[in-house]
Structures are given as structure tokens and as C-alpha cells.
C-alpha positions as CSV (number, residue, x, y, z in Angstrom):
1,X,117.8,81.4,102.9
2,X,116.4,84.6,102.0
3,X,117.7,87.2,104.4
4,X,117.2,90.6,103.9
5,X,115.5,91.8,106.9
6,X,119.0,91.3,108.6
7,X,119.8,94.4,107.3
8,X,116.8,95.6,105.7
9,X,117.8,99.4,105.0
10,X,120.7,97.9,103.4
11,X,118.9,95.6,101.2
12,X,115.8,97.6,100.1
13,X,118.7,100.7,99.0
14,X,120.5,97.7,96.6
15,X,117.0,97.1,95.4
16,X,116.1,100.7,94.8
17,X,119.5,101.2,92.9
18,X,118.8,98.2,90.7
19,X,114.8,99.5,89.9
20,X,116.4,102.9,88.9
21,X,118.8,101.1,86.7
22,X,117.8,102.9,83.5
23,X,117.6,100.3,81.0
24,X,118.2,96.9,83.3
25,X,115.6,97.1,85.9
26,X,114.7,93.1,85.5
27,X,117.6,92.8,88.3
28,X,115.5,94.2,90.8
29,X,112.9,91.4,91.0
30,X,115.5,88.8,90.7
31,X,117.2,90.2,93.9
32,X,113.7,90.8,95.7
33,X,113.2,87.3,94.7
34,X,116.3,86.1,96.3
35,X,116.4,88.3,99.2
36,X,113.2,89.2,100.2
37,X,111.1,86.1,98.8
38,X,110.2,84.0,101.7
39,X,111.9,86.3,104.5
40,X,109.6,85.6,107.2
41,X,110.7,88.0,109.0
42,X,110.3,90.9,106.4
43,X,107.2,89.7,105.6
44,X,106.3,90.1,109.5
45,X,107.2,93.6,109.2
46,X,104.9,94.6,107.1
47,X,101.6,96.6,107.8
48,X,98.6,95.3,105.8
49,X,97.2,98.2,103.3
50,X,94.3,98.5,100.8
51,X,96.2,101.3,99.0
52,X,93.6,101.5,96.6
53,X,96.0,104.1,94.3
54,X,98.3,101.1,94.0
55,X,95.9,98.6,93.0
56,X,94.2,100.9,90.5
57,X,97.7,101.4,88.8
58,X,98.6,97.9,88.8
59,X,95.2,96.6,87.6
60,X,95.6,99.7,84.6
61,X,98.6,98.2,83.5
62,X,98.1,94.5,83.8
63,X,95.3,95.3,81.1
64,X,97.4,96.9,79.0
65,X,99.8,94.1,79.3
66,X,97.1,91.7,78.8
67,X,95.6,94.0,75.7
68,X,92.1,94.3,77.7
69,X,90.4,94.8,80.9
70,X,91.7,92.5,83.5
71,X,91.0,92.8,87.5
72,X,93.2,91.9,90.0
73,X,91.9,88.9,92.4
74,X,93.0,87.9,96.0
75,X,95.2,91.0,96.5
76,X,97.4,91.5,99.8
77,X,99.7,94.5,99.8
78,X,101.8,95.6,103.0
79,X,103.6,98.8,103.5
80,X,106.5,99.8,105.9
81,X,105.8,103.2,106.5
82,X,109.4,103.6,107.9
83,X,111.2,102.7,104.5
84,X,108.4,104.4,102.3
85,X,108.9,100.7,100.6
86,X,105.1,98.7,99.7
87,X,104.9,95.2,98.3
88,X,102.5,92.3,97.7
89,X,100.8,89.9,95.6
90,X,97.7,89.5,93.8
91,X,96.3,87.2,90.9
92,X,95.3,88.2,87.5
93,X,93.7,86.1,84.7
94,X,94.8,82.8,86.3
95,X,98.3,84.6,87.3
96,X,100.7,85.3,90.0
97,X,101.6,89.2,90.1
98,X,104.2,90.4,92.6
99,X,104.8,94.5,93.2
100,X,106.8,96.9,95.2
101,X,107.2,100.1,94.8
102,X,109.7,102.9,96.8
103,X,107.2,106.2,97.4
104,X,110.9,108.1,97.9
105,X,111.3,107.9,93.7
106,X,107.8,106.9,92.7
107,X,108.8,104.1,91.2
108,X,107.8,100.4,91.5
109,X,108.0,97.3,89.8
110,X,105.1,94.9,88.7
111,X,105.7,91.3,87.5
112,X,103.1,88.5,86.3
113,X,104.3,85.1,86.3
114,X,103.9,83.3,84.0
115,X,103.6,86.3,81.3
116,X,101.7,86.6,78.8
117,X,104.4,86.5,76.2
118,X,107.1,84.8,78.0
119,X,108.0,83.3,81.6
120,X,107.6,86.8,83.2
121,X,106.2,90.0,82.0
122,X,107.9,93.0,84.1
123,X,106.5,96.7,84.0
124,X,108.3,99.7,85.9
125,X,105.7,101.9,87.0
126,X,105.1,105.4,88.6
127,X,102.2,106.5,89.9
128,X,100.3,110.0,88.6
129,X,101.4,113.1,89.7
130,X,99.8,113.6,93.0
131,X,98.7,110.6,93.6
132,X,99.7,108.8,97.0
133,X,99.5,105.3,97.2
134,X,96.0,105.6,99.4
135,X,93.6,107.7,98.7
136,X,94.4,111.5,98.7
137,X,97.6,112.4,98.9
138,X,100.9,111.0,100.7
């Protein structure tokens, strides 16, 4: 059972170590996977957010992934303004895509399943120099 909000500071610093990995970041969604996926209770936790920054970004590399313009569909982020920490879902092109992304390093992590040249495509991301997740500034 995926358990992470038991000790959530705890398990969202493991994952931000394992995004900043410099050249094996792909164990950061298998341990959001494992810890995080279907955590009720984290899930619960989590403050429903347009962050329109976010979705921009993501949509801008999903087409690059994709090798043209793609939007995303049926998107549902959530922050947790405590930890800084935002994650969610959307669709793309008949796709699952899963995010999250730490404001603290400006980093994140954007998966489509299944990928478009294998059984996950996974992007690290930063967002723009000033640019907050919302609009304006964070």
C-alpha cells in the first residue's frame, strides 16, 4: 500500500533527491509511483490549482515529444503550498501524463504513458526564469 503521506516531508525530500539525480532521474517517478500513487490520503491533501504556467510548460513539451502541437485534455493539478511540491494528471493524444514538480529547485518531472517511442516517455523540466507556476510570479 502506497504510504507516503505517513511521513510526507520525508518522502517528497527522497523524491526531490532522486529528480536532481543528474543523469538517473527515471527513479523519481518509479518511487512517486510506488509511494505516492494511490495514497489517498496524499491525494486528500492536495489543493486543486489551474496553474496555468504549469500546463503551458507541460503542453510545450509534450509537443516536442510528440514532434507537433498537442493539447493537454482533462487536466487536474493540485498543489501543497506547504511543501512548494505540485502534481497531477492530464491526457494527451489518447495518453496518460502524470507531473510534479518541487518550486524549491524548479524542477519537475513529466511522464506520458504509454510513450511515444517506448512504454514511458519521461521529460525533466524547469520552468522560465520568472515564471511561477500561476500566473505572475511565485
Amino acid at each position: 500500500m502506497n504510504s507516503a503521506s505517513e511521513n510526507l516531508e520525508h518522502h517528497l525530500g527522497i523524491l526531490r533527491e532522486r529528480l536532481l539525480h543528474p543523469t538517473d532521474y527515471e527513479k523519481a517517478f518509479h518511487y512517486f509511483l510506488e509511494g505516492f500513487g494511490g495514497d489517498q490520503k496524499f491525494i486528500a491533501l492536495g489543493e486543486v490549482e489551474e496553474a496555468p504556467n504549469l500546463v503551458a510548460v507541460l503542453a510545450h513539451i509534450a509537443s516536442q515529444g510528440f514532434g507537433r502541437p498537442v493539447r493537454l485534455e482533462r487536466t487536474r493539478l493540485s498543489a501543497m503550498p506547504k511543501f512548494r511540491f505540485h502534481h497531477g494528471s492530464a491526457a494527451v493524444d489518447g495518453r496518460a501524463l502524470v507531473c510534479f514538480y518541487f518550486e524549491e529547485v524548479n524542477t519537475g518531472l513529466m511522464i506520458v504513458l504509454p510513450g511515444v517511442k517506448g512504454e514511458a516517455d519521461i521529460a525533466r523540466f524547469r520552468l522560465p526564469p520568472g515564471m511561477g507556476v500561476t500566473t505572475g510570479n511565485n
